[in-house]
C-alpha angles and dihedrals in degrees: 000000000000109000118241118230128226093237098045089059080053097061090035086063091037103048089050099052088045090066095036096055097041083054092053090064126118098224109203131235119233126185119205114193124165131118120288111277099036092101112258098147094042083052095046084060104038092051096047135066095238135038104276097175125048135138104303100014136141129023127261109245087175139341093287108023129076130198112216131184156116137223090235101054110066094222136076120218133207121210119205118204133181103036087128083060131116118280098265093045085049090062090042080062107043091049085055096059101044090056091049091050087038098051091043087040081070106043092099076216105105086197091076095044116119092237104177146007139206105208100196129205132176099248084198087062083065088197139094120200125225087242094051084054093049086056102043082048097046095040086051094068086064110041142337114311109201107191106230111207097197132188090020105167094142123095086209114110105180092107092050087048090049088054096040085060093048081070090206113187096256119129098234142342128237131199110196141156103210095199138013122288120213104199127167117343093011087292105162127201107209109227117254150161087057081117092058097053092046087050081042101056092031083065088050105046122089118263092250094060098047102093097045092046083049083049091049107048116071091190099082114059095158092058088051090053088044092052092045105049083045097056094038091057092046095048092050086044094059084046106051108106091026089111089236117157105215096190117047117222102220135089091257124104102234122140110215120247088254094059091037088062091041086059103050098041094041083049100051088044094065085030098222115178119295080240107161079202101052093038086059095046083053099046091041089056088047094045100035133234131230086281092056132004112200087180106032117094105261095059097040080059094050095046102039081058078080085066124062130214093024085124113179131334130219135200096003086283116127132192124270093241088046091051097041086050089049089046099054089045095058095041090055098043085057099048084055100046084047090048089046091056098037076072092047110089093192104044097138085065095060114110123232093254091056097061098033086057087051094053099040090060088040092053100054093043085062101046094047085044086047095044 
């Protein structure tokens, strides 16, 4: 009979909870409505962590209204078209849209609430038409409207002053170039504002939704990092006192419930990939390898002479303020190692080494700063 590793029982776990706890999300419903030709679709893929729009996605839900979205991006779009139509088409389209908002108001599931939408408009047009108005005033009765200023290269803000004084019921405006923009003489405008839509719509959306559209965007790291060090204090907080023992003493590589937890939370909180292969070179590099044991005993020796006054231990069972020290640290560590390959945009090439090397220094920097 073929012998379990220790750390094969730990991915086992982890792997599990990962997906657990990525299904357990609330993914939130967004609704992105503007004329053809303001950059929706530009925007979509600019905001999330994976292409959403691409030739023959997305699934018709009406004339006028398409579904997108993918298993691995915890949000589901809805993309509104023809509202440069005629009158009457206009009507055809705005009914379409009631009904959709109206059939998911009265599903008692908050899942399939339409929590959110991006109204777009071509800030180069420099111009709103009454009808655009009637709708941001009339979709507003139903959810957030968050104003989208797209396709802004111009340093010119009269149009975002005109709409500012038409004072619409939207919860904020945003002005945003979602790519660059090459102009005369190669002259290239970065994209940028994308941040502030992302704050913007994080402010909007309902409680429940938070963590999975933290989980979605790509653009903010800073608000990942901020979610996650926030639910990681919290989390140790509500631990302290429990008599865990977050390191274990012994030469085995097992991560404890408690990190296990911390991993997957602080994972599904920077989205990276659901990568068997990627999880294992993290959680090699947490739990430590023959070339370098975070948990054995050895190590565990080497890293609590950061904290004084920790004395000897007895029995592989550690203080709550130790545990909850070690714990921080680790947490910490993790949320900078995380923060460190969300800007690598090649992070499945890394090797194991890399990151274990990263996590091994972070580590260290957080137990002497947490001493």
């Amino acid at each position: 009979m073929k012998k379990t590793s220790g750390m094969d029982l730990n991915m086992k776990d982890i792997i599990k909870e990962l997906e657990s706890d990525y299904d357990s999300m609330v993914k939130p419903n967004i609704m992105i409505a503007g004329k053809t030709g303001v950059g929706k679709s530009t925007l979509i893929n600019a905001i999330f962590r994976e292409k959403m729009v691409q030739t023959g996605t997305g699934k018709p839900i009406t004339q006028h209204l398409q579904r997108i979205s993918k298993d691995s991006v915890p949000v589901t779009l809805f993309d509104t078209k023809g509202l440069e139509l005629t009158e009457i088409a206009r009507e055809e389209v705005q009914n379409e849209i009631l009904d959709e908002i109206k059939k998911r108001e009265k599903n008692k599931d908050i899942n399939e609430h339409i929590h959110l939408m991006w109204y777009c408009i071509s800030y180069e047009s420099f111009r709103i038409e009454q009808e655009e108005i009637e709708w941001i005033r009339l979709f507003s009765k139903k959810m957030p409207v968050i104003l989208v200023l797209t396709q802004c290269f111009s340093d010119d803000t009269s149009f975002y002053e005109q709409l500012q004084k038409l004072e619409l019921p939207v919860k904020n405006i945003v002005r945003l170039l979602a790519a660059p923009k090459r102009i005369i003489n190669n002259i290239e405008i970065p994209a940028y504002g994308l941040n502030n839509l992302v704050d913007a719509t994080f402010d909007a959306l309902p409680e429940a939704t938070k963590r999975a559209f933290v989980n979605a965007q790509k653009t903010n790291i800073d608000l990942k990092v901020k979610e996650a060090k926030k639910w990681s204090t919290g989390f140790i907080a509500s631990s302290f006192g429990a008599g865990f023992s977050p390191i274990p003493f012994s030469d085995a590589v097992v991560l404890s419930g408690i990190q296990i937890t911390l991993i997957t939370k602080i994972t599904n909180i920077f989205g990276f990939s659901r990568s068997r292969a990627l999880t294992q070179t993290i959680v090699s590099a947490l739990a430590g390898t023959s070339a370098a044991t975070l948990t054995g005993r050895a190590m565990v020796g080497q890293l609590l002479k950061f904290i004084p006054g920790v004395g000897t231990v007895a029995g592989g069972i550690i203080n709550g303020a130790v545990a909850s020290t070690i714990t921080t640290s680790l947490a910490f560590a993790y949320i900078k190692v995380c923060e460190k390959l969300s800007y690598q945009n090649d992070m499945e090439s890394m090797s194991a080494d890399e990151i274990a090397e990263m996590v091994r220094e972070q580590y260290k920097k957080e137990l002497k700063k947490n001493k």
